[in-house]
C-alpha positions in Angstrom: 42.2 -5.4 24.3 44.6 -5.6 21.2 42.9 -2.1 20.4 43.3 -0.8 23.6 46.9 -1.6 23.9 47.1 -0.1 20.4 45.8 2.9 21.1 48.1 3.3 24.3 51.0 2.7 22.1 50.2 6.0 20.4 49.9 7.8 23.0 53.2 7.1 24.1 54.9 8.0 20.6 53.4 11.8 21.1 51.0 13.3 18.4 51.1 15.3 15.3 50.6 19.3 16.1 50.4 21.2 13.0 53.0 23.6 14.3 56.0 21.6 14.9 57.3 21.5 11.3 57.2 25.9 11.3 60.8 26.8 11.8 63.2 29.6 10.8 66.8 29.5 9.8 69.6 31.1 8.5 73.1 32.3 8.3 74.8 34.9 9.9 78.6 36.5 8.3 80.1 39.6 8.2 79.3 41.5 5.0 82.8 42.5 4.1 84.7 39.2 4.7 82.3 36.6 4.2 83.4 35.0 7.6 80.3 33.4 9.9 79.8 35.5 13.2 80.0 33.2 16.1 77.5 33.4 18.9 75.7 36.3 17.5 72.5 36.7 19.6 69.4 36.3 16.7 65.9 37.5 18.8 62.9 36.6 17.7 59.7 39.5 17.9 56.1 39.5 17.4 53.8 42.4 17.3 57.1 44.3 19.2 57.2 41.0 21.8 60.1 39.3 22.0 59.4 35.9 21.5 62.2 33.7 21.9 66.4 34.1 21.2 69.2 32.0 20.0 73.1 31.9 19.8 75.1 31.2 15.9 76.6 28.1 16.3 80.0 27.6 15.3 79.2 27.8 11.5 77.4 31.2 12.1 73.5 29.5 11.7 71.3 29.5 13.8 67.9 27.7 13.8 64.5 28.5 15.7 62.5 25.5 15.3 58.7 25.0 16.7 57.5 28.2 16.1 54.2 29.5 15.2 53.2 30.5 12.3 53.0 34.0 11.2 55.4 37.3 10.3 58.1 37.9 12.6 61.3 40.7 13.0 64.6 39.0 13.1 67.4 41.1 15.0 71.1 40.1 15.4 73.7 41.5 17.5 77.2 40.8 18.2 80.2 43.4 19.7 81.4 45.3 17.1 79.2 44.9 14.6 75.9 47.4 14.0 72.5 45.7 15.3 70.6 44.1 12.3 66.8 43.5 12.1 65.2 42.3 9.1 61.1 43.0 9.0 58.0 41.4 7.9 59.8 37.8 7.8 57.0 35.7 6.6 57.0 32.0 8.3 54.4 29.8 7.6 53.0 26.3 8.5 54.9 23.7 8.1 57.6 25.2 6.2 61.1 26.2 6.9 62.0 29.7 6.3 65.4 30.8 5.4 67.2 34.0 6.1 70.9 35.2 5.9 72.1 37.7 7.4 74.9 40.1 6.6 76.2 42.3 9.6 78.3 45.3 9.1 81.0 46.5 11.5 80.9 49.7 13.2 83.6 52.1 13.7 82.3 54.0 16.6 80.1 52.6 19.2 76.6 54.1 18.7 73.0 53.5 19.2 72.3 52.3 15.3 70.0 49.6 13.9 70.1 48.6 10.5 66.4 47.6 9.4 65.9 46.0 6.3 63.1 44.6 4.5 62.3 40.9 4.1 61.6 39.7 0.6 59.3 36.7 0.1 61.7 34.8 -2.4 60.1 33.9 -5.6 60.3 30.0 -5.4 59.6 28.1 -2.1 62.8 26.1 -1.8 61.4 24.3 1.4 57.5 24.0 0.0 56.7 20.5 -1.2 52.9 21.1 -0.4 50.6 22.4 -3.0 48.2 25.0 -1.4 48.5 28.8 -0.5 49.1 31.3 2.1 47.9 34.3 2.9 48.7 37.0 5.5 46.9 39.0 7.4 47.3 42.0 5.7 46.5 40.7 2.7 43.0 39.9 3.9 42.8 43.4 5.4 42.9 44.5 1.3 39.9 41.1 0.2 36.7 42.2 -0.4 35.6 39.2 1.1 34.7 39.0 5.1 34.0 35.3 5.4 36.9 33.0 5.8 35.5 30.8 3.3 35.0 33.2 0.6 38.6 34.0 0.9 40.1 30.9 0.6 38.0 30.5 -2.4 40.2 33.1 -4.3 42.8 30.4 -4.5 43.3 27.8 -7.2 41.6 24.6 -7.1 39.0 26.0 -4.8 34.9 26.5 -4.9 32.6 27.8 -2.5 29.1 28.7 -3.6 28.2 31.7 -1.1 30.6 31.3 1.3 29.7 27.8 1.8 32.0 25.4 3.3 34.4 25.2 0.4 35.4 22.2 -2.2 38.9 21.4 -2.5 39.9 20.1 -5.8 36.8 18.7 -6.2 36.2 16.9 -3.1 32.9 16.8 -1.0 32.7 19.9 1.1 32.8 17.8 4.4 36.6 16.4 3.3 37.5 19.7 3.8 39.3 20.1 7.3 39.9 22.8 9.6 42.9 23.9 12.4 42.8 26.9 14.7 46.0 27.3 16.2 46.8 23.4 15.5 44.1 21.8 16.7 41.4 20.8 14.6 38.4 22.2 14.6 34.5 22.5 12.8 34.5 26.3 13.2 36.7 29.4 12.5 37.5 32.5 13.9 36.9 36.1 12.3 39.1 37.0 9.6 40.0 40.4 12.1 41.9 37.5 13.7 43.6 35.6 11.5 47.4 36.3 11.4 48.0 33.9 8.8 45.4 31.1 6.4 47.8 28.1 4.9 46.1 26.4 2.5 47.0 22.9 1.6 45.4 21.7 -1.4 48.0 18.3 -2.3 51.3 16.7 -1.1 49.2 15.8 2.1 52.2 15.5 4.9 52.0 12.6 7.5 50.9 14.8 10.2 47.5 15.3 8.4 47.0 11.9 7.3 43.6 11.1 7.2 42.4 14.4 5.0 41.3 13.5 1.4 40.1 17.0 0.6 42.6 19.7 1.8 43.5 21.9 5.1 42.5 25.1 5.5 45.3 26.2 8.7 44.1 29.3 10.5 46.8 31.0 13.0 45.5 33.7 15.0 47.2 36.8 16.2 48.4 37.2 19.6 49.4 40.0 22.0 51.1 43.2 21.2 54.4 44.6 23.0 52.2 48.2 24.0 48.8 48.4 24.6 46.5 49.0 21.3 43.3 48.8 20.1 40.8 49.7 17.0 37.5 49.8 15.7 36.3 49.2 11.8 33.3 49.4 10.7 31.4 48.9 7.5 27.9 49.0 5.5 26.7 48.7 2.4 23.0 50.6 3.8 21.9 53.8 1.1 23.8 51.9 -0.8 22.1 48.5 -2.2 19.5 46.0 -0.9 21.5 43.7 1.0 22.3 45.6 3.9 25.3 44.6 5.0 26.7 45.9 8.7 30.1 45.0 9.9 31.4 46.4 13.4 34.3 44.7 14.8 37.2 46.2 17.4 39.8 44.9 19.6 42.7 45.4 22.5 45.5 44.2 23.1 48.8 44.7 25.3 50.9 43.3 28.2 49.7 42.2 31.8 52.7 41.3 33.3 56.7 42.9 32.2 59.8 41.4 33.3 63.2 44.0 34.6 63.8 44.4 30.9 60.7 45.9 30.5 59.9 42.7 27.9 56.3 41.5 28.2 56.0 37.8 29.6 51.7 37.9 30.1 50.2 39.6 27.5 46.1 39.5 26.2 44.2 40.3 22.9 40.2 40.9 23.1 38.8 41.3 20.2 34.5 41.1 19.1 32.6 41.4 15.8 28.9 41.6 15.1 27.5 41.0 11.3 24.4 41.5 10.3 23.6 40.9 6.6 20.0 41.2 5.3 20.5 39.1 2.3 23.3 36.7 2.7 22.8 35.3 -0.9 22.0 38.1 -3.3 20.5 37.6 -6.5 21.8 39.0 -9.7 18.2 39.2 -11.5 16.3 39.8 -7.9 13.4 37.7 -6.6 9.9 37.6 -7.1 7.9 38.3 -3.9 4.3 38.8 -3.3 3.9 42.2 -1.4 3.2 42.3 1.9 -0.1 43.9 2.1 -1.3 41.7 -0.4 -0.3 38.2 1.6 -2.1 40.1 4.7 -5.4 40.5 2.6 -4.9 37.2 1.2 -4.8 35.8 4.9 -8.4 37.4 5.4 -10.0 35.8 3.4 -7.9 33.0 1.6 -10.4 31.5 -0.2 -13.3 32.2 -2.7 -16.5 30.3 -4.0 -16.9 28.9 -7.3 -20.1 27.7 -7.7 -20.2 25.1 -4.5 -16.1 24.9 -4.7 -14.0 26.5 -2.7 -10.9 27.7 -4.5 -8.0 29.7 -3.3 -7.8 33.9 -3.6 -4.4 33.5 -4.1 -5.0 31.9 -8.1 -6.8 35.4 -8.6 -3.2 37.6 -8.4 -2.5 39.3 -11.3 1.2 40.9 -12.4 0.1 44.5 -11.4 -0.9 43.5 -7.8 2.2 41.3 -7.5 4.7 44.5 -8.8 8.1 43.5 -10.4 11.0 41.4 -8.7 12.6 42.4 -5.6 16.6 43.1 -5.4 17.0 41.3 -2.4 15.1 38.2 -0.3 13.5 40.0 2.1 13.2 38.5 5.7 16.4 36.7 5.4 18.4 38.3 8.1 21.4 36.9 9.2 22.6 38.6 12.8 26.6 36.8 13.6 28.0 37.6 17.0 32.1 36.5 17.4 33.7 37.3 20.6 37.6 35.6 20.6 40.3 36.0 23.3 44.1 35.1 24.0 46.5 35.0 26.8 50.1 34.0 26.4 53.0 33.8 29.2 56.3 33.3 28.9 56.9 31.4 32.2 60.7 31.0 31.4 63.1 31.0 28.5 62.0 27.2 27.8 58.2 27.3 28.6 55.6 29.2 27.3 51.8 28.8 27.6 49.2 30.0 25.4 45.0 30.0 26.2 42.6 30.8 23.9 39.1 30.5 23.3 36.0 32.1 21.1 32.6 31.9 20.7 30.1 32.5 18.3 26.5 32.8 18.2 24.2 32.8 14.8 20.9 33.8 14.2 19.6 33.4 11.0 16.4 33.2 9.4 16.0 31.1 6.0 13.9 30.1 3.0 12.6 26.3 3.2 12.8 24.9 0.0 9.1 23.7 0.4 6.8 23.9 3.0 6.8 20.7 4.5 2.8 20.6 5.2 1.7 21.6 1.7 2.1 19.3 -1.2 5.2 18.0 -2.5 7.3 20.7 -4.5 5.5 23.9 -3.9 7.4 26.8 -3.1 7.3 28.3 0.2 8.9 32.0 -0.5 6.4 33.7 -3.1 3.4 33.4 0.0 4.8 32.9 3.0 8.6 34.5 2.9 7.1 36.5 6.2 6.8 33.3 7.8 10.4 32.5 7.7 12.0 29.9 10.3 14.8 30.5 11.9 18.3 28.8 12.2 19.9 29.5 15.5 23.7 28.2 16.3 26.4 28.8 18.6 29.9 27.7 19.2 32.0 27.7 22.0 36.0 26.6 21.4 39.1 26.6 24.4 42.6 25.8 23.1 45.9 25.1 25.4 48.8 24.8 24.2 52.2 24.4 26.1 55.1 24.2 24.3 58.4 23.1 26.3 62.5 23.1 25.4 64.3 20.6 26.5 67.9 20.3 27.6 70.6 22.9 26.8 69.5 25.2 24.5 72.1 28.1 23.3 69.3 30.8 24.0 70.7 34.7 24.1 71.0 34.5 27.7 74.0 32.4 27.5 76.4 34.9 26.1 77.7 32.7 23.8 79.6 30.3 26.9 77.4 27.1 25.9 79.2 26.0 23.1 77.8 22.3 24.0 74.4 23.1 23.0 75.6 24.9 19.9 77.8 21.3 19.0 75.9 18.7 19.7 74.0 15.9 17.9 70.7 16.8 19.0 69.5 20.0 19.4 66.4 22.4 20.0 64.5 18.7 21.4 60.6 20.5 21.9 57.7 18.6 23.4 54.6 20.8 22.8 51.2 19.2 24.5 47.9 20.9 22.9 44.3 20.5 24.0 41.1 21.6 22.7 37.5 21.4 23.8 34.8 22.8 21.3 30.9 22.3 21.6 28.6 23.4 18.9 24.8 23.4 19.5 22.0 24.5 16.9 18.3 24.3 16.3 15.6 24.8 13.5 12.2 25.9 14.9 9.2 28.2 13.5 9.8 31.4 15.0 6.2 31.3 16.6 5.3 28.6 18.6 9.5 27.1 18.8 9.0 24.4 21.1 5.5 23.9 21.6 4.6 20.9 20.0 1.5 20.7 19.3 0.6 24.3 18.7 2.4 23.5 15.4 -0.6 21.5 13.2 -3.3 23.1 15.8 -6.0 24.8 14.1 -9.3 24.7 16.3 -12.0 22.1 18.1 -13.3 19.5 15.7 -16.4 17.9 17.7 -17.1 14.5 17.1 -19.0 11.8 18.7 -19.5 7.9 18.4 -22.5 6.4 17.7 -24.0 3.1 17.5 -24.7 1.4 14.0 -28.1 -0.2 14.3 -29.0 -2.4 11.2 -32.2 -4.6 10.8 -31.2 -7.6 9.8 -32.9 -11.4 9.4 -33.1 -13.3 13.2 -32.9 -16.1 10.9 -36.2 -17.6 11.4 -38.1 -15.2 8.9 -38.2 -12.0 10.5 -35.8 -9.3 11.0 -34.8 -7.4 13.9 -32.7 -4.1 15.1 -29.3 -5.0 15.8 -25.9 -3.4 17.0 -23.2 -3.4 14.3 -20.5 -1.3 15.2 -19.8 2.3 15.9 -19.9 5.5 13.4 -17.7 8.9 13.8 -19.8 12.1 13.4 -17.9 15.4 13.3 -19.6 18.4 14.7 -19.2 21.9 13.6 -15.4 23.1 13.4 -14.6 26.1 15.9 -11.5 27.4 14.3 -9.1 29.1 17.1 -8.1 32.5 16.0 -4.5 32.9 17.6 -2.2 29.8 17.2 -2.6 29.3 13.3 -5.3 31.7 12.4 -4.9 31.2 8.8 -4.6 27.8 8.7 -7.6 27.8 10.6 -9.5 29.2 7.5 -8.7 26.0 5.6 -11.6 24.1 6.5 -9.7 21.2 7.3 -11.2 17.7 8.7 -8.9 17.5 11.8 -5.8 19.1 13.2 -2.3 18.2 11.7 -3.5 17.0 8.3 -3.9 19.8 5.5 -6.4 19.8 2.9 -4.2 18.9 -0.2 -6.7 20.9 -2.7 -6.6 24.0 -0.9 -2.3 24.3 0.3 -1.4 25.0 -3.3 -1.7 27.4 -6.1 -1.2 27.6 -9.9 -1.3 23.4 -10.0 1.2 22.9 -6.8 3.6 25.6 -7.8 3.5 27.5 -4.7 2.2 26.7 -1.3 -0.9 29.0 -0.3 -0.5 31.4 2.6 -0.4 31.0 6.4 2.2 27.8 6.3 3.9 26.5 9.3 7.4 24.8 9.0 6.6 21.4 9.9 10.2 21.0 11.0 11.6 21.2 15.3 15.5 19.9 15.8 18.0 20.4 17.6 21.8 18.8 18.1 24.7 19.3 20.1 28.3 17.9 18.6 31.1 18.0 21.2 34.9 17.6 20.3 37.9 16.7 22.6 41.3 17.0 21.5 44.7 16.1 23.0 48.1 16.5 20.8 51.3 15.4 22.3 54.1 16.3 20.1 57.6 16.3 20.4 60.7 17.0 17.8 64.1 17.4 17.9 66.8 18.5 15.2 69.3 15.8 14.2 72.8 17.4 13.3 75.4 14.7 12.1 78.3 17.1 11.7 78.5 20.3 11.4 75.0 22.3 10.7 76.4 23.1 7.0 76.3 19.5 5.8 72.4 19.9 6.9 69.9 18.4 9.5 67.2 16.0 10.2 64.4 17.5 11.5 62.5 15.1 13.2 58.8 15.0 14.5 57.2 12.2 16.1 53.5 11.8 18.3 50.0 11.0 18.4 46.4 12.7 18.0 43.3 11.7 20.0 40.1 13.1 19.4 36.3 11.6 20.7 33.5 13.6 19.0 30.1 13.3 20.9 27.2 13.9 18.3 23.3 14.6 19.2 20.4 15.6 17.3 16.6 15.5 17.8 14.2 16.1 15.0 10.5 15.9 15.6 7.7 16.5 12.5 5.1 18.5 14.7 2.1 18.0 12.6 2.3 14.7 12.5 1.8 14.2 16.4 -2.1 15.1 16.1 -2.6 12.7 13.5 -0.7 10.0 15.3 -2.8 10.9 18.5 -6.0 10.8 16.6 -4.9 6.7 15.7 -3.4 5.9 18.8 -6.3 7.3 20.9 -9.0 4.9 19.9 -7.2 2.0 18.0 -6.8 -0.6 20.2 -11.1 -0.2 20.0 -12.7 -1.2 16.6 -15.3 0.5 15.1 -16.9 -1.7 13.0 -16.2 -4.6 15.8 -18.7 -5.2 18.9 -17.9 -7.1 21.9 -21.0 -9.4 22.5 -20.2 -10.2 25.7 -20.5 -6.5 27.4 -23.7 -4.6 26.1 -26.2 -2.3 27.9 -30.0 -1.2 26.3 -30.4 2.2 24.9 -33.6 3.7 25.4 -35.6 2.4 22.2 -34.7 -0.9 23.7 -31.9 -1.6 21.3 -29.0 -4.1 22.9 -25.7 -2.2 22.6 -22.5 -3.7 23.0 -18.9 -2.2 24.0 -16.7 -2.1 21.2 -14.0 -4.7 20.9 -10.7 -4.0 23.1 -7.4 -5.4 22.7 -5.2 -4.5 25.7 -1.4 -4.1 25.1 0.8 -2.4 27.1 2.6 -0.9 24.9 -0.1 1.8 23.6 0.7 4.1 26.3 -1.3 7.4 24.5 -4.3 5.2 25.1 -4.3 5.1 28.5 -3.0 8.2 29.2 -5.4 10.3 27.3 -8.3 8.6 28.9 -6.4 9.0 32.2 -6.6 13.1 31.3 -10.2 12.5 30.2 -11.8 10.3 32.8 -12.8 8.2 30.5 -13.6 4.8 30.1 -10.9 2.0 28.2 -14.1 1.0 26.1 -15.5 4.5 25.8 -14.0 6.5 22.5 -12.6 9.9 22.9 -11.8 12.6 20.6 -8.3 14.4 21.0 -9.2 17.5 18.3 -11.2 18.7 21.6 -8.2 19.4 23.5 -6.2 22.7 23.2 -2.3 22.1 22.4 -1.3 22.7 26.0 -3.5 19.5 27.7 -0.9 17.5 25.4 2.4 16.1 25.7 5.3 14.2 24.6 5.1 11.9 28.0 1.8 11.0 26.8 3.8 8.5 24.2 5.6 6.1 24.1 8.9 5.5 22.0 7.4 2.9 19.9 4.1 5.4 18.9 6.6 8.1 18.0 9.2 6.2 15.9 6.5 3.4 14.0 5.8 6.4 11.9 9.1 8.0 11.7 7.6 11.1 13.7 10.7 11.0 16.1 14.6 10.6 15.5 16.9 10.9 17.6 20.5 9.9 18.9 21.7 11.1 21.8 18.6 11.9 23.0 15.8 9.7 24.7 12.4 9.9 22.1 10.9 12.7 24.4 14.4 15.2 23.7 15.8 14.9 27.0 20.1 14.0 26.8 21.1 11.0 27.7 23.5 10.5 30.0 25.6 7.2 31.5 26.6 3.9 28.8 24.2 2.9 26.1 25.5 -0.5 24.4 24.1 -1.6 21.0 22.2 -3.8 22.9 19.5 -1.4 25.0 18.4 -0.5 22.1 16.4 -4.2 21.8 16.0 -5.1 25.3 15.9 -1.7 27.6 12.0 -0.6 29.2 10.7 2.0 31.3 9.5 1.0 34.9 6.0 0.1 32.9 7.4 -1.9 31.2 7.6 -0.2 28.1 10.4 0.1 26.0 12.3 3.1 25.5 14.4 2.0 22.5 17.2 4.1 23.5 20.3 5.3 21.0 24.3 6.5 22.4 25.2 9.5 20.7 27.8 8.8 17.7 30.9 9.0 19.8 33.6 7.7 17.9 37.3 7.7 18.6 39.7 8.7 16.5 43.2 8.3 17.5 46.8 8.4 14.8 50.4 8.1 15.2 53.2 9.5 13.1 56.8 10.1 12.6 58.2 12.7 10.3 61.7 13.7 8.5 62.5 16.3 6.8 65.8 17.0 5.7 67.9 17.9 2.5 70.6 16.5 -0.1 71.8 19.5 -2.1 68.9 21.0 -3.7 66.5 18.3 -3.6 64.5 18.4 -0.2 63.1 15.2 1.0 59.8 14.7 3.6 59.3 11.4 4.7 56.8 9.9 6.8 54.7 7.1 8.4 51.1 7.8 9.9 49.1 4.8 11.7 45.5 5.3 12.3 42.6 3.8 14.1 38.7 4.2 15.0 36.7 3.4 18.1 34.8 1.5 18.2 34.1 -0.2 14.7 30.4 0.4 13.4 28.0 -2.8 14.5 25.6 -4.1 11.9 22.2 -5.7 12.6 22.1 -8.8 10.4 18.1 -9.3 9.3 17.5 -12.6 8.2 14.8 -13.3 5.2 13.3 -15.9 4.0 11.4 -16.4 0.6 10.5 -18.5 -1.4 10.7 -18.9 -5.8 9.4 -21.2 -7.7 11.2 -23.8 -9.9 9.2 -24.0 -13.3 11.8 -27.0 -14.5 9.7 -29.6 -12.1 7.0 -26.8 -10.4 8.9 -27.2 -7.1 9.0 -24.2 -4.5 13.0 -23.7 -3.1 13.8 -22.2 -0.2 16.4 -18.6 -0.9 18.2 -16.8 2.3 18.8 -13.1 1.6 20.6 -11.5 4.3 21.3 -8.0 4.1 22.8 -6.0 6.5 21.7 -2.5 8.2 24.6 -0.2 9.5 23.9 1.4 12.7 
């Protein structure tokens, strides 16, 4: 309850949006006299749209506060003075920008703007973050086409191959990103990023919870006329990686008002990436050629006297050829589609929807094989056998930002002197909302999500027959007697189009491997015709609210300075899924499960029946427990008996199933895991407490031993000031935080026992560690 009422309390303060400490300021006096211009009209453009006006109070400032980041064109006008626009003005996150203005007065009355060029001034007076920003058109000049390759030209930062970067030497995963001020786990092409703030220390209260660093991305938004473009770029003729960029856009107006100003305006914009080799080597990689790994899969293998050894031991450097520039089979194909609408739906409200997705295909490398032994490479043999890696993204943002009371905006003409004099002024409330859902998957790109076509390699016959011993009657004599069961495997038929190669291996049974024959050159690399032993999948969902609200806090008069203040609250709830499943393991698990409730070696007395040499045979021992589901199902499929033994390597891959198990038969080996999921990889849906987990069963009876997703609750409160004494700029805040709901433990109680050697006495010790959950 206390947390609830906590989190409620939060809620009501507002929340922390990363754009409402972005403002711009200045001073606006004649340049001759020196004197402030009163209720000068300062406008406000980007990309040619007019974004939002003031009035000069009666000091001559004015002050736009809660704007978003990114370059803007200051114009001021007054009678009697020539128009003024200064371009390029550079405003970024979290800062306040400052700009004076000098206006000149004109003699005749004509149609004259004076333009002049902003100047990004050599010290930050308002910067007490460490970090960097960069502008759009500075990453129009970057090499580098990944966002996190560019951020890694600043100090302080590392990314290995575009990798999520390391901020001053913190884990990768501290590292957090914000699209348009609301956090997110993706990004956006760098086509679309207007501006990239960089925060690397002095952490602000509005963050609070980062111990790595920020990386702020703010994306462009509609143009004033309609526009478009197309780049493209390749690296093909030209070296082995084979780089191919294509990426366009549009963007213009849907909707103008009388004064021909746009109030609905859109941007569209796609790119497609495809990269061969998204990590090139320097010294380039050794491959085995093609055409030798398909005569290799022929005939893998070659006798040695009675041994058989593999073909691949046999390769010599001249067959193998010298390293390749590039990884070959390693395409990466990227697919980013974005899109923006804003509307102006008065002077004091404007609205702003965005959304992008992304979709990624990528084939990769394992780092072994996953079926061979431990440590053996996978890419010299089998880099034509190549998994893939397929992801995609899908992120909406809303944002409304509102004015409150009187604002001295430049339809006013200069009559609300009130809103220009007061205590408070420019009081914002800006409400954001994000949903993003990110799904992905691993799979071999042949048989995906067929199971059990995985470890399949062919029909291993076997049948079950009696032990008969002579042994002692124990009066003198001996007789014949029953004393258990024996396995006899028939002649292997290998199947020649699920794993044809694999096939070849001479294996004793599907899913299992023959360790002596998966390797080469003493376990270096793994022989050919590998399967990745490796199916998952995941889904992560985040939900976002920001409420934010500020105001500026004016004492006197504005030249004896303001408090800018920012108060609210952040909520997020992430939903996390994933599913992994080791495929070759599900044969050998079916092969136990099928007959082990039966004993081989054991013989029920009590049952028996007389073979045709007159020998008594008796049923082999059966314990019935309901939980061994595979047992009865499979003989269910079979038509076979519960005391009659059955041999699953006779069934093709599609007579088995998943439903076949149960949740215990799939986790006891660790073949399963899941969260989020049920065991079979269906999504769960409805309230999972930490208890079904121990007591919830199917309508059998069985139990399912379901897991919730991790769904935790993150939810913070701040308050912020920022305001100055002379030179010296001060930021002050206060940031409560709290998660939901705290992390249960399963307590497991042990006991043992240690002897006392002082008087050979055994004490009793309790050791209770704890397992997080």
């Amino acid at each position: 309850m206390n947390k609830l009422l906590l989190t409620f309390c939060l809620l009501v303060l507002g929340a922390a949006s990363l754009l409402s400490q972005t403002s711009l300021e200045g001073k606006v006096k004649d340049k001759e006299s020196g004197e402030p211009v009163l209720f000068g009209t300062v406008a406000l453009y980007k990309n040619g749209v007019l974004t939002t006006g003031v009035e000069t109070d009666l000091d001559g400032n004015y002050f736009f506060s809660d704007i978003q980041p990114g370059t803007y064109d200051v114009e001021v006008s007054y009678v009697g003075y020539k128009t003024s626009r200064i371009n390029g003005v550079l405003c970024k996150a979290g800062q306040n920008t400052r700009v004076n203005i000098a206006m000149e007065v004109e003699g005749v009355i004509m149609d004259e703007i004076v333009v002049i060029s902003y100047k990004v001034p050599l010290i930050e007076m308002d910067n007490t973050s460490q970090g960097a920003t960069i502008t759009s058109d500075k990453i129009a000049t970057l090499p580098q086409k990944n966002i996190n390759a560019i951020v890694a030209n600043a100090a302080g930062v590392s990314s290995a191959d575009g990798s999520q970067p390391s901020l001053r030497g913190s884990r990768s995963n501290e590292t957090v990103y914000f699209i348009d001020g609301i956090r997110s786990r993706g990004t956006i092409p760098q086509s679309e990023v207007d501006q990239l703030q960089l925060v690397t220390g002095g952490i602000e209260a509005k963050y609070g919870d980062v111990s790595g660093g920020v990386i702020s991305l703010t994306s462009k938004g509609p143009s004033q006329a309609f526009s478009g473009g197309i780049e493209g770029e390749t690296s093909e003729k030209l070296d082995a990686f084979g780089y191919k960029l294509l990426s366009g856009y549009v963007s213009g107006p849907l909707l103008k008002n009388s004064k021909k100003q746009s109030i609905l305006g859109f941007r569209l914009s796609g790119q497609y990436l495809n990269v061969d080799d998204t990590s090139p080597s320097a010294v380039g990689v050794s491959r085995a050629p093609l055409s030798v790994i398909r005569e290799l899969e022929l005939n893998p293998f070659y006798n040695f006297g009675t041994s058989k050894l593999p073909s691949a031991e046999l390769l010599r450097s001249p067959e193998v050829g010298g390293p390749l520039a590039a990884r070959p089979n390693e395409t990466s194909k990227n697919i980013n589609l974005t899109a923006k609408i804003d509307a102006k739906i008065s002077s004091n409200i404007d609205l702003t929807v965005s959304g992008n997705f992304e979709d990624d295909n990528d084939r990769f490398t394992p780092g072994s094989s996953g079926v061979s032994n431990s440590g053996s490479s996978w890419a010299f043999l089998n880099w034509h056998n190549n998994p893939f890696a397929l992801n995609n993204r899908l992120r909406l943002n809303f944002r409304l930002r509102h004015k409150l009371g009187k604002q001295a905006d430049i339809n006013s003409g200069g009559e609300d002197k009130e809103a220009n004099s007061s205590l408070i002024r420019n009081l914002t409330y800006t409400i954001l909302a994000g949903f993003e859902r990110a799904t992905g998957s691993q799979e071999d790109y042949r048989h995906k999500d067929n199971l059990f076509d995985y470890g399949y390699m062919g029909n291993f016959p076997t049948t079950f027959v009696p032990d008969i011993e002579v042994v002692g009657d124990g009066q003198g004599g001996f007789i014949r007697a029953h004393s258990g069961y024996s396995r006899i495997a028939g002649d292997f038929v290998a199947d020649a189009t699920i794993n044809p190669v694999l096939a070849k291996y001479e294996n004793l049974s599907n899913g299992i491997i023959r360790s002596d024959r998966s390797s080469i050159w003493s376990n270096l690399f793994a022989n050919v015709g590998q399967v990745y032993n490796v199916y998952s999948r995941g889904e992560n969902d985040l939900y976002t609210f920001n409420f934010s609200t500020g105001l500026d806090l004016v004492p006197g008069s504005s030249e004896k300075g303001r408090h800018s203040i920012q108060f609210g609250v952040i909520y997020e709830q992430s939903i996390d899924r994933n599913y992994t499943v080791r495929p070759f393991d599900l044969w050998r698990n079916a092969d136990l499960l099928a007959n082990n409730p039966l004993s081989l070696s054991e013989v029920d007395t009590l049952l028996k029946e007389i073979n045709a040499d007159g020998d008594s045979i008796f049923y082999p021992v059966y314990e019935e427990d309901l939980q061994n589901k595979f047992f009865y199902k499979i003989r269910e499929k079979l038509g076979a008996g519960l005391r009659d033994f059955v041999n699953v390597h006779s069934l093709s891959p599609d007579e088995l199933s998943l439903e076949m198990f149960s949740a215990r038969e799939l986790t006891e080996l660790n073949i399963v895991n899941y969260r989020g999921y049920d065991y079979l990889g269906n999504k769960t849906t409805g309230n999972i407490s930490f208890e079904d987990f121990f007591t919830e069963k199917d309508a059998e009876g069985r139990r399912t031993f379901p897991v919730a997703p991790f769904s935790p609750i993150y939810a913070a409160g701040y308050i912020q000031d920022k305001f100055s004494y002379k030179d010296i700029i001060f930021r002050l805040g206060l940031r409560p935080t709290t998660m939901m709901p705290i992390p249960r433990y399963l307590k497991i109680h042990m006991r043992c026992m240690k002897l006392n050697l002082q008087n050979n006495t055994l004490q009793e010790i309790q050791i209770r560690p704890s397992l997080h959950l």
